[in-house]
Every structure is written in structure tokens, then in C-alpha cells.
C-alpha positions in Angstrom: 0.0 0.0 0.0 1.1 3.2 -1.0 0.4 6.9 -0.1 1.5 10.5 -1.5 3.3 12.8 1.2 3.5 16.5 -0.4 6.3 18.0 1.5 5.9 21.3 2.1 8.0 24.2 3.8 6.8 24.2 7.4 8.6 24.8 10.4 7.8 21.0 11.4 7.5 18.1 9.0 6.2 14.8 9.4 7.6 11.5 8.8 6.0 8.0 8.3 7.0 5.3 11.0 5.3 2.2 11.0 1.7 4.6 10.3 2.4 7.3 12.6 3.1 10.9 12.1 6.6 11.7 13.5 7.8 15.5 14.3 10.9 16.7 12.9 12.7 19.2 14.7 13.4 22.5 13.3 17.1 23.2 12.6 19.3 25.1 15.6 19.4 28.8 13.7 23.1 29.8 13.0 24.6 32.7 13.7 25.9 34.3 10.6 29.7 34.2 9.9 31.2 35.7 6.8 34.0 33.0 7.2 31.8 30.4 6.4 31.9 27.9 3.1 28.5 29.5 1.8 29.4 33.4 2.5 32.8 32.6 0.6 31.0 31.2 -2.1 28.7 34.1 -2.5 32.0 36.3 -2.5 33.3 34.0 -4.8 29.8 34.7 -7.3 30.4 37.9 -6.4 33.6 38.7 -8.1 32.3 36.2 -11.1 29.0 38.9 -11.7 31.4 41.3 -11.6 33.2 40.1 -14.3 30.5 39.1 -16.5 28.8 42.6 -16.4 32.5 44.6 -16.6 33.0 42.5 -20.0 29.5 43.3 -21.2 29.5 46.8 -21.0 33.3 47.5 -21.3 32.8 48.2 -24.8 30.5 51.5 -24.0 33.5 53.3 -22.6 35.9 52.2 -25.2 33.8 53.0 -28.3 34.6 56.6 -27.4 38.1 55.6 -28.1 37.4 53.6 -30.8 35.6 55.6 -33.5 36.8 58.5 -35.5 34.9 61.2 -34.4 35.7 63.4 -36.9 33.3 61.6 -39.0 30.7 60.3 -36.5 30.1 61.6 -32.8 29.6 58.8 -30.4 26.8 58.9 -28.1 24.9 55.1 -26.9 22.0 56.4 -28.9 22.0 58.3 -32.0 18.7 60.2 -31.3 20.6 62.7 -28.6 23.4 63.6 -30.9 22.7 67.3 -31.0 22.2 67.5 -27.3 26.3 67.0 -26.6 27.8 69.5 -28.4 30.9 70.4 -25.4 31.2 66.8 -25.0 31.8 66.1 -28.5 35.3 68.4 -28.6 36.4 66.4 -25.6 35.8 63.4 -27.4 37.1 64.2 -30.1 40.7 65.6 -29.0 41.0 62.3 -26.4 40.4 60.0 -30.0 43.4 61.7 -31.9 45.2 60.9 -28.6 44.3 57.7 -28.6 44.6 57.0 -32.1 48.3 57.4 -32.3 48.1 53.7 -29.8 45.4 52.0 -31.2 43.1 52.1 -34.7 39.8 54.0 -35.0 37.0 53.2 -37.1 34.5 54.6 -39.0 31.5 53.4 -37.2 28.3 55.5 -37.9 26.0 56.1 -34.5 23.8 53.5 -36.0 25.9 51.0 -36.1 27.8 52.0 -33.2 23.7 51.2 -31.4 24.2 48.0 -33.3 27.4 47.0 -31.6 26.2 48.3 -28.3 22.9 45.9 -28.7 24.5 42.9 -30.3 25.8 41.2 -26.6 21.9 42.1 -25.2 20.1 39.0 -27.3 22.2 36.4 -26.3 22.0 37.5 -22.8 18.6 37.6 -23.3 17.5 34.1 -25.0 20.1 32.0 -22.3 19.7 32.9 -19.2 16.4 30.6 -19.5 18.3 27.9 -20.6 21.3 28.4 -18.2 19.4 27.6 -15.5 17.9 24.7 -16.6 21.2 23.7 -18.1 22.5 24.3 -14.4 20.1 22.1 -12.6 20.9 19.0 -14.5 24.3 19.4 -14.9 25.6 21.6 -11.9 25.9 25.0 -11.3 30.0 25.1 -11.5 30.7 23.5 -15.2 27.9 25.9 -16.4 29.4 29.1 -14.7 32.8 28.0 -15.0 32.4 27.4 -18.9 30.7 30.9 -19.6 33.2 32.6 -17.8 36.0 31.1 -19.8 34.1 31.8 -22.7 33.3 35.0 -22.0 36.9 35.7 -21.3 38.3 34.6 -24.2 35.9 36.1 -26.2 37.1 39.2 -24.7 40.4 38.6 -25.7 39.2 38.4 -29.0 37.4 41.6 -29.5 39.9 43.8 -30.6 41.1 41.3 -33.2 37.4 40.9 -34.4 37.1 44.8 -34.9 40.7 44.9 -36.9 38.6 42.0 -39.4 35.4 44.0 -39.7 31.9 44.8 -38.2 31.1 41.3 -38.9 33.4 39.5 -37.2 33.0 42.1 -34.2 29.4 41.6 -34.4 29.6 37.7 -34.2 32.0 37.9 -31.6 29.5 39.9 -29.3 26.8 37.9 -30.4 28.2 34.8 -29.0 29.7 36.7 -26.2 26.0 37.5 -25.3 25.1 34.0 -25.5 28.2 33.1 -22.8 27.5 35.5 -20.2 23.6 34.6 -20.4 24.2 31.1 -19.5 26.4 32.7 -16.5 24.2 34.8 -15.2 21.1 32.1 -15.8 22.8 29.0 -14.2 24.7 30.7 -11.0 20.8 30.6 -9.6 21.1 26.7 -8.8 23.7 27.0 -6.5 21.4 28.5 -4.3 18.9 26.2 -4.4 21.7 24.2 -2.5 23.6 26.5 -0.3 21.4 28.9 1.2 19.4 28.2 4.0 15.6 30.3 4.1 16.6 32.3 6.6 19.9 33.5 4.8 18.7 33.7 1.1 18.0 37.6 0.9 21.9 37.6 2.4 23.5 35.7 -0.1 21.9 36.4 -2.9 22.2 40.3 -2.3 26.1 39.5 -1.9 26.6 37.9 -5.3 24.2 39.7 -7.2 25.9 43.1 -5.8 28.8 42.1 -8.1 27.0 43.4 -11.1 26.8 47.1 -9.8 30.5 47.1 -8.5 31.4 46.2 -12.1 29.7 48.9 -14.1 31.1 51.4 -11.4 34.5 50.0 -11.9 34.4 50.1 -15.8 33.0 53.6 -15.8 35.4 54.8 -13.3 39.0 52.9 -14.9 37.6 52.3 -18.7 38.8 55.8 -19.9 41.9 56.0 -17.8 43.0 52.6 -18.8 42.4 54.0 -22.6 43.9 57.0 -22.7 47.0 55.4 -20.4 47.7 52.3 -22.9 44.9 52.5 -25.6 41.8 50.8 -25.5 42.5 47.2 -26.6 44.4 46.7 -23.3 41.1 47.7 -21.3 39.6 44.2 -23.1 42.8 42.7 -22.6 42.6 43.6 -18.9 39.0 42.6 -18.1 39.4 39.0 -20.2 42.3 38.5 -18.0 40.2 38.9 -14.5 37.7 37.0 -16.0 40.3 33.8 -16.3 41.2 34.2 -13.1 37.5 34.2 -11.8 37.0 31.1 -13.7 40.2 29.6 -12.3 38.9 30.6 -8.6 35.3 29.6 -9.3 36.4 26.2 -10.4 38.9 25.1 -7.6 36.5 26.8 -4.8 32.5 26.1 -6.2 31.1 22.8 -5.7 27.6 22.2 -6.1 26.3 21.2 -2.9 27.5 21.3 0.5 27.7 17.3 1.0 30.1 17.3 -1.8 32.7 19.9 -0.5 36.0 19.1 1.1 36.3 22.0 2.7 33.3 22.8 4.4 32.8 22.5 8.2 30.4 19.5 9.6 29.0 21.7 11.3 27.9 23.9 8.9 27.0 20.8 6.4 24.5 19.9 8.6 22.7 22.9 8.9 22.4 23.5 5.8 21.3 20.3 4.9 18.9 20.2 7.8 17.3 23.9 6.8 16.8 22.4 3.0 15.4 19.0 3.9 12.1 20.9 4.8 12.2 22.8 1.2 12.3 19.8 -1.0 13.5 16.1 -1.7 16.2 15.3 -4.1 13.9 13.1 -5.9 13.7 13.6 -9.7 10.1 15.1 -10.5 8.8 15.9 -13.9 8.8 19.9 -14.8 5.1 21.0 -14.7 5.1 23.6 -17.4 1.6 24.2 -18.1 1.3 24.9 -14.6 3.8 26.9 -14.7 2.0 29.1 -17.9 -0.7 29.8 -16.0 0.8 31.0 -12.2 -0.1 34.1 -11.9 2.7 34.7 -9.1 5.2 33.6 -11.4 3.7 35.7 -14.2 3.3 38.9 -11.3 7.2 38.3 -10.4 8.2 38.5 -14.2 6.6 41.6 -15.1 7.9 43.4 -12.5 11.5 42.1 -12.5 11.1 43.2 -16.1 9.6 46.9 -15.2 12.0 47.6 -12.9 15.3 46.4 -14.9 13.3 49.1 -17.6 14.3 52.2 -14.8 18.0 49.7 -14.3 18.9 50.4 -17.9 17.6 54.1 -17.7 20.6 54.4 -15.4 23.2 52.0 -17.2 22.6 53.2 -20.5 21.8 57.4 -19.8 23.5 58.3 -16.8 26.5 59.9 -18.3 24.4 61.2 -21.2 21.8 62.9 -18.8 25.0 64.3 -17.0 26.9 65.6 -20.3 23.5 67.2 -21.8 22.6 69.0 -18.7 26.4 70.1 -17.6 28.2 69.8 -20.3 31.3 68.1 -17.9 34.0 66.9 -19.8 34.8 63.0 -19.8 36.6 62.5 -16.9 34.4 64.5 -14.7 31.1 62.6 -16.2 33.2 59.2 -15.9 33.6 60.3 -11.8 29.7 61.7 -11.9 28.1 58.4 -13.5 30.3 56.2 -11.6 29.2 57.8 -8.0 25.6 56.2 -8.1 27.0 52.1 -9.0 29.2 52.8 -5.7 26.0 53.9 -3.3 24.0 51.0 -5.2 26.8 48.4 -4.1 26.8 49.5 -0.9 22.6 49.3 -0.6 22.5 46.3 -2.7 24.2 44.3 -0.1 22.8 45.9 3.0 19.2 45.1 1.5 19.6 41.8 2.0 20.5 42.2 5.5 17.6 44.5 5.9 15.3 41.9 4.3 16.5 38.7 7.1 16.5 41.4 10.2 12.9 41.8 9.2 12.2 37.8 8.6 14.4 37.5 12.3 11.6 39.9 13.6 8.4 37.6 12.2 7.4 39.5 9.5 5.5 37.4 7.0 7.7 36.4 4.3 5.6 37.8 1.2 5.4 40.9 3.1 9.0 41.7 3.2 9.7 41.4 -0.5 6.8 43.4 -1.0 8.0 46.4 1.4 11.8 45.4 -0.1 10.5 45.7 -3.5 8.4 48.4 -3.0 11.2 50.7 -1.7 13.0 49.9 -4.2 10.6 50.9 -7.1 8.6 54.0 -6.0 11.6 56.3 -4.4 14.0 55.6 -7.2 11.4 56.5 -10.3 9.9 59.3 -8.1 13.3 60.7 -8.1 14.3 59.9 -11.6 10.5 62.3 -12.1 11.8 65.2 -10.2 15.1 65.1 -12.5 14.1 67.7 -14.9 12.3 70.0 -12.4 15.8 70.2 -10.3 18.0 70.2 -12.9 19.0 74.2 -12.4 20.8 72.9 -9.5 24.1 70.9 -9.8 24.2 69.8 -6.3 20.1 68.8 -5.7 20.4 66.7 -9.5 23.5 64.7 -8.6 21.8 64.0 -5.5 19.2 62.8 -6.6 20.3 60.8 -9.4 22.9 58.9 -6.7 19.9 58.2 -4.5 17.5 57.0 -6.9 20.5 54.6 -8.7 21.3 53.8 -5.1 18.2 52.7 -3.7 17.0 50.6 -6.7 19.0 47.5 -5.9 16.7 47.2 -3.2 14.7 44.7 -5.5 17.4 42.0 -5.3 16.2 41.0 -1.8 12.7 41.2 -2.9 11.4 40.0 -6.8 14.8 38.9 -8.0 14.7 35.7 -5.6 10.5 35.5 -5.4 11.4 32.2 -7.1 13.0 30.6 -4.4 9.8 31.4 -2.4 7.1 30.2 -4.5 9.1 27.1 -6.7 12.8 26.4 -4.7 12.7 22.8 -6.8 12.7 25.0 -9.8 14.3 28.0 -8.9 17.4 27.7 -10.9 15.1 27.8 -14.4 12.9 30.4 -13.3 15.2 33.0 -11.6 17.5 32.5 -15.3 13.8 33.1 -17.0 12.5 36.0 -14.9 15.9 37.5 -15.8 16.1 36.6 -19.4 12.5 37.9 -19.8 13.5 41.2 -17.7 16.4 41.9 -19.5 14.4 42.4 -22.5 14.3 45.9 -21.1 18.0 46.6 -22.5 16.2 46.4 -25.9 13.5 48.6 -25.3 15.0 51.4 -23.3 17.1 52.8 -25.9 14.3 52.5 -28.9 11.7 54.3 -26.3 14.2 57.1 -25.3 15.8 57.5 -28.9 11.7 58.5 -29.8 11.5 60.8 -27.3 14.6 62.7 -27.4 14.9 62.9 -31.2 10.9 64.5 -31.4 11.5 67.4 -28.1 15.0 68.0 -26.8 13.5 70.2 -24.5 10.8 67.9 -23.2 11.7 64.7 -24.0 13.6 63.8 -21.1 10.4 64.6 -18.9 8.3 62.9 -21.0 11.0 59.7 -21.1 11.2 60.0 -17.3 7.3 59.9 -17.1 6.7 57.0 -19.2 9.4 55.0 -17.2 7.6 55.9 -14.0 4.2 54.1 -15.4 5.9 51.1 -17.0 7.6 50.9 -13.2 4.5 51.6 -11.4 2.2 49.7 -13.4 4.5 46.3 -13.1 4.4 46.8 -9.1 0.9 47.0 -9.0 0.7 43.7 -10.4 3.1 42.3 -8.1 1.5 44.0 -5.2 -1.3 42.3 -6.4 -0.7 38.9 -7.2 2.9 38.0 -5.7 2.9 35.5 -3.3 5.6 33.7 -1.1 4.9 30.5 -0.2 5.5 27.4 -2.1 2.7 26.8 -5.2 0.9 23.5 -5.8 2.8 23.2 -9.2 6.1 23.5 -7.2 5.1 20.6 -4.0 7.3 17.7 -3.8 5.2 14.5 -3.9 6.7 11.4 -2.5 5.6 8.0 -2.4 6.1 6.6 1.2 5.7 3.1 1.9 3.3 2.1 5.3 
């Protein structure tokens, strides 16, 4: 005789003894130690995120270098040409410099926006497949293969310009398709490592990686060029990526129980915390389920509304700052980096922020709610204000650092919903929700490029407005419909023998 168990992520959990109902004991809580196995390993996924995202967008601070600008002014988007006009003379006296070390291209604004976007669909159509990839195989010959790949590719990319746009092109194309599998898979370590009181921790730590990367390429990507020419800032960043791959792969395992390193002590608790999450039994992947959660749908849509106001600030931070200032590069390279620091710094401490509130018995759904929230509404609210403050230098950097700052809020809050409501699945999910969101780096510059081509005057308000209803509108639906606890879809069911 057989019966189905569903396992679900209680406190207590039962076990069948000869027909009766045992109670399990819940785990002794740890106290958190940043020497432990797990916190290295989200340092260790960490530095690898900030590798990835350094690699992807070194090429933005290059191409200044890069193109002859005699010919072409370069700008990320084509449509805001005329507003640079100071900015364009800078660029085009450190180019001659520059072209004396390293060749310079003819690259229209168009296909400079080409380049810029080629890297975007891979990243976009793998991190999907990543984490599913990830799940089956592991987490460290996924990672540790797209970061070599990545890497190399690096390497590569001034050789591939010196051949042609195509050969550049391709290169970034399947450059993109690397770093989406890295971003996609690293999710399924944590299905493994983190316990459910830690999550918003370690995930905050290694997502964090991403921001300290784009503030370290904007603030060393010109000095690097200008010092040794621009090929040896690729040359530079494909080398730390080789040695993040070497570190990932000697210090990563997939799971605790197959570390030699890792404490007893802290194996057990970890394995203890997880055996209430789910089984390790194989169980078929409910997909059509999975099409119709709306909680799954809710956390998409809003991870993808607010990495829309993300790549407002990735893609138009220095071009806000040169249009309105007119600063020269290095100044706008110090300016536009200033906001990635203060969002490291929050990005890490909202994690802590979101377990100090678990630690306190808030409901789980309700702190990545109030996480989320916070970091939606202040940041576009801010990013609204913009053009109404901009008469003052002081009030706009301000407020362009704390609305970057306070967005990576969201990591402790939609960016890990998925280990909430599916932690069998979160590995394919997380690398979906992503992969879906990051369709935003499409849309962003297209959207902008409409407005500020049609009103130079206006259109940054009327950009800024629209990307506070696209933000507002995908939190309302997560307000609405987000949950936190595990879905029917998601339940482990195990057959138990009486």
C-alpha cells in the first residue's frame, strides 16, 4: 500500500513510522559568519557577476576611443546627438590621442547602437536555458564554462574589430550568449547553499557584483584608454575573467555534502534547513502549470519593469549628466560612476535589511513586498523630479545617486521570489524571470531614442514619465498577485511506503 506525502516548507515536517506521524525538529538557527563555506561562495559569485557585467558593458566606454569622431560623434543612442555638443570636442581631442596607440573606425551612431545591442540577445535568450542547463548538470561547469568563454571572447574583440563589423558583431553575439548562460545558471547553487533564513543575504552579496562592475568600468575604462589604448582595457578585463574562472572552479562545488572543505558543522545545517524545502527526488517539470501562475507571471513583469528604470541608469546616466552640464569625460566618468558605488553599498545591505525583518516575524511575502516596494517607487519618483531640479548641480546629482542607489533594493525582494514560491525550480525560473526582464535593454534605448529625437527640450520629462508608469504599473501587479509561499505546481510529492 502506498500513499503520497507532499512535503511542504513548514517549520515542522512529518515522517511515516510504521503509520504514525513523527515530528521533525526544526534546525538550531546559526549565527551568521562571513567565514563560512556559503558566505565565501557568494563572495566567490560575487567577483564572477562582476566580471560578467565589466565584460559586457566595457565596450561602452571604449567605443569613445574607438571611433573616429571626426566623422561620427559617439553617443549610446544616435537620437541625442545634437544635445552633446561640449562633450563632442572632448571626445574628439582624447580619439586623436588615442589614435596614435590603437586604430579608430569609421562606425556610424547606428551601427555603433548596433554593436552596443548585439551582446543584449544572447543575454537575453540563455539565461532561461542556463538555469535549466545548471540544474541537470551543476551550477559550476555551467558558470565555469561561460566565464571562460566570455573571457576569451574578450580577448578576441579587438582582433574581431581589426577583421570588420562582422566579425566584431559575431563575436559579441556569441559573447551575449556566454554571459547569459552565467548569469542564468549561478541561480542553482542556491537552491543548495542557502538556507531560508539566509537567502536575501546571499543572494544580495553575489548579485551586488553586477553594480561594483559597471562602477569599476565607468570609473578605470577611460583611464586605462587614454594610459595604454583601448584594446588593453579588453585585454585587462578578459584576464580577471580567467582568473574568476580559475577561482570559481577550484573553490565552487555544487552542494555542501560534496565539499572538502566545508565544516560538519555547517553541512549539517544547511542540509537540515533544506530537507524541509524539498526532496532530491527527480520530478517531472510542470510547465503548463507553470504558464498559468499568476505569481510567477506577477514576479516576471515586475522584475522586467524595474530592470526598464536599471537600464535608464546603465545606459543614460553619463548622457543625462553631459546634456545638462556639459562636464568633460573625466568628470562625467567620476559623476556616472558615483551612483553604481552607493548601489553596491545598498544592494548588499538590502539583503541584510530583508532577514533582520524575517528575524523579527514579518510574513515572508510581506518583506519582498516592502523590499520591492522601496525599491521601485523612491527611485522612479526621483528619476520624475530630474528635470524639475536640474537648475541645481548639487540637488540633481543628488538625486540621481539616490535613486540609482536605492534601486537594488529589489534584489532582496522579486529577484529571488522564485526561491519562495518554486525552490525545486528556482534555478530555471530565476535565469527566465531574468532573461524575460532583461528584455528591457532592448526597449529602453528605442523608447528614449523617440522621445529625445521628437523634443530636446521635453523629451527627457516625458521619457522620465513614461518610465515611471511602466515601473508603477509592473508593481501594482506584483503587489497584487505576488505571493511567497511554495505553489501547488512547485510541492514535492513522495511516495512513502506504510
Amino acid at each position: 500500500m502506498a500513499t503520497v506525502v507532499e512535503l511542504s516548507p513548514t517549520s515542522e515536517q512529518s515522517e511515516f513510522v510504521l503509520g504514525s506521524a513523527v515530528k521533525k525538529k526544526t534546525p538550531p538557527r546559526k549565527d551568521l559568519s562571513l567565514c563560512s563555506m556559503r558566505y565565501g561562495i557568494a563572495f566567490i559569485a560575487h567577483f564572477c557577476n562582476f566580471t560578467l557585467i565589466a565584460q559586457n558593458s566595457v565596450i561602452s566606454i571604449t567605443m569613445v576611443a574607438m571611433v573616429n569622431n571626426t566623422d561620427h560623434p559617439s553617443h549610446l543612442n544616435s537620437s541625442i546627438e545634437q544635445l552633446l555638443p561640449d562633450l563632442n570636442g572632448d571626445q574628439h581631442d582624447a580619439s586623436k590621442h588615442l589614435s596614435i596607440k590603437a586604430p579608430v573606425y569609421n562606425w556610424s551612431p547606428q551601427t555603433q547602437g548596433i554593436i552596443f545591442s548585439s551582446v543584449q540577445y544572447g543575454m537575453m535568450l540563455m539565461q532561461g536555458p542556463g538555469g535549466y542547463l545548471a540544474s541537470k548538470i551543476g551550477t559550476k561547469k555551467v558558470v565555469g564554462i561561460a566565464l571562460l568563454g566570455s573571457s576569451l571572447l574578450t580577448f578576441c574583440i579587438p582582433l574581431a574589430a581589426n577583421l570588420g563589423l562582422a566579425f566584431l558583431l559575431a563575436t559579441r553575439a556569441v559573447q551575449g550568449l556566454t554571459q547569459g548562460a552565467g548569469y542564468g545558471g549561478q541561480f542553482a547553487l542556491w537552491q543548495k547553499w542557502a538556507p531560508p533564513t539566509e537567502r536575501s543575504r546571499l543572494c544580495t552579496i553575489a548579485m551586488s557584483g553586477m553594480i561594483l562592475g559597471l562602477f569599476t568600468v565607468l570609473l578605470v575604462g577611460g583611464i586605462i584608454s587614454e594610459a595604454l589604448g583601448w584594446p588593453f582595457v579588453f585585454y585587462i578585463f578578459g584576464g580577471i575573467g580567467v582568473v574568476c574562472c580559475l577561482l570559481w572552479l577550484i573553490l565552487v562545488y555544487d552542494e555542501p555534502v560534496s565539499h572538502p572543505w566545508i565544516s560538519s558543522p555547517e553541512k549539517e545545517y544547511i542540509l537540515s534547513s533544506l530537507d524541509q524545502q524539498f526532496s532530491s527526488e527527480e520530478q517531472p517539470l510542470p510547465i503548463k502549470a507553470m504558464l498559468t501562475s499568476l505569481p510567477l507571471w506577477s514576479m516576471c513583469l515586475c522584475s522586467m519593469t524595474h530592470q526598464w528604470l536599471v537600464n535608464t541608469f546603465v545606459i543614460y546616466t553619463p548622457t543625462y549628466i553631459s546634456s545638462v552640464f556639459k562636464v568633460n569625460i573625466r568628470d562625467n566618468g567620476f559623476l556616472s560612476s558615483l551612483p553604481f558605488f552607493v548601489a553596491w553599498v545598498i544592494g548588499i545591505l538590502g539583503g541584510q535589511l530583508a532577514d533582520f525583518l524575517l528575524r523579527k516575524n514579518f510574513r515572508l511575502i510581506t518583506v519582498r513586498k516592502i523590499i520591492t516596494i522601496l525599491g521601485n517607487i523612491p527611485p522612479a519618483a526621483l528619476i520624475v523630479a530630474l528635470p524639475y531640479v536640474q537648475s541645481s548641480y548639487i540637488v540633481t546629482i543628488t538625486f540621481l545617486t539616490l535613486s540609482c542607489g536605492i534601486s537594488p533594493l529589489c534584489q532582496a525582494g522579486v529577484y529571488i521570489n522564485a526561491l519562495d514560491i518554486a525552490p525545486r525550480y528556482a534555478s530555471l525560473l530565476m535565469g527566465t524571470s531574468r532573461g524575460f526582464a532583461h528584455s528591457s535593454a532592448v526597449l529602453v534605448p528605442i523608447v528614449a531614442g523617440f522621445f529625445l529625437n521628437q523634443d530636446s527640450e521635453f523629451g527627457w520629462r516625458n521619457f522620465f514619465f513614461v518610465l515611471f508608469s511602466v515601473n508603477l504599473f509592473g508593481l501594482i501587479i506584483y503587489l497584487l498577485f505576488g505571493k511567497a509561499d511554495v505553489q501547488e505546481w512547485a510541492k514535492d510529492r513522495k511516495l512513502t511506503r506504510l
